[in-house]
C-alpha positions in Angstrom: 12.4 -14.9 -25.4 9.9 -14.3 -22.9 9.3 -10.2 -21.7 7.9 -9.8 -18.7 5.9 -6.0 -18.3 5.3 -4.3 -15.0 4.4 -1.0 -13.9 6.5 1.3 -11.6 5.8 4.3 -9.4 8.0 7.3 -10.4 7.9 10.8 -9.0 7.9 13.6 -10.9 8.4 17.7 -9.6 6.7 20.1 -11.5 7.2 24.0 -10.2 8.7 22.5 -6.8 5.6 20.3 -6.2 6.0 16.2 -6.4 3.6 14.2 -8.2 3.5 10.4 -8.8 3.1 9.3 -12.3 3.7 5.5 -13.3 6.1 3.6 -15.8 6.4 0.6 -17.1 9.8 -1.6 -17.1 10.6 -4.7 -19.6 12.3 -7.9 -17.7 13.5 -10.2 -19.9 13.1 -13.6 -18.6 15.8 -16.0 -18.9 18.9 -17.4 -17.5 19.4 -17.4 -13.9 17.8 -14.1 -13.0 15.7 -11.4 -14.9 17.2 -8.6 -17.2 15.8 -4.9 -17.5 15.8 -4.6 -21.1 14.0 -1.5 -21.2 11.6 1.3 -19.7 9.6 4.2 -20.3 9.0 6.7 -17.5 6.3 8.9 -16.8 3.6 7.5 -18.7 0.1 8.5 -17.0 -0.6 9.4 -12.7 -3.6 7.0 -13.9 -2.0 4.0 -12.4 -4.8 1.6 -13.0 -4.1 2.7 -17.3 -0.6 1.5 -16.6 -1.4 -1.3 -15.4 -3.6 -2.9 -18.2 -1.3 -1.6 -20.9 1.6 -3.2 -19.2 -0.4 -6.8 -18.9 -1.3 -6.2 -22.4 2.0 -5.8 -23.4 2.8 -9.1 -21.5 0.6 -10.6 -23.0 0.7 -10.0 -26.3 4.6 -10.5 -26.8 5.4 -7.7 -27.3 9.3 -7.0 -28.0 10.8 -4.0 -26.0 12.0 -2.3 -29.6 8.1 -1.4 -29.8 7.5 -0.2 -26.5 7.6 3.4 -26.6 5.7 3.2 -30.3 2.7 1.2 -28.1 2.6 3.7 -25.1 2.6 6.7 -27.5 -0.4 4.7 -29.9 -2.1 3.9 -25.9 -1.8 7.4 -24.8 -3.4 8.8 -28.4 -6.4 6.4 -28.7 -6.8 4.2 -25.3 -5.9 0.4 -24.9 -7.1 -2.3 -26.7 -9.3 -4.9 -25.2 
């Protein structure tokens, strides 16, 4: 199976103030149309950060079982190259 990662824009409130923080959603890609098959909210405001881990994730193959394991390992020690 093909995954397909991409980041989202998610707002977050913190003591009645909004922030944006990015995401990053799974799409499985086959069949007729694309399947969410996963998500993890919230990960960084850096949005550029969630950007290369998501293509990384895209293109390394990653399956969406590992995905919070590889944003937790990205937030700890940065992203690979």
């Amino acid at each position: 199976m093909t995954f397909l990662y991409l980041p989202f824009r998610h707002t977050v409130f913190l003591e009645g103030k909004a922030s944006t923080t990015y995401g990053i959603r799974c799409w499985q890609l086959s069949g007729h149309a694309p399947k969410l098959c996963g998500q993890v909210d919230d990960i960084s405001p850096d949005e550029a950060f969630v950007k290369r881990l998501a293509l990384c994730c895209t293109r390394h193959g990653l399956e969406p079982c590992h995905l919070v394991c590889v944003v937790e390992d990205a937030l700890a020690g940065g992203l690979p190259e």
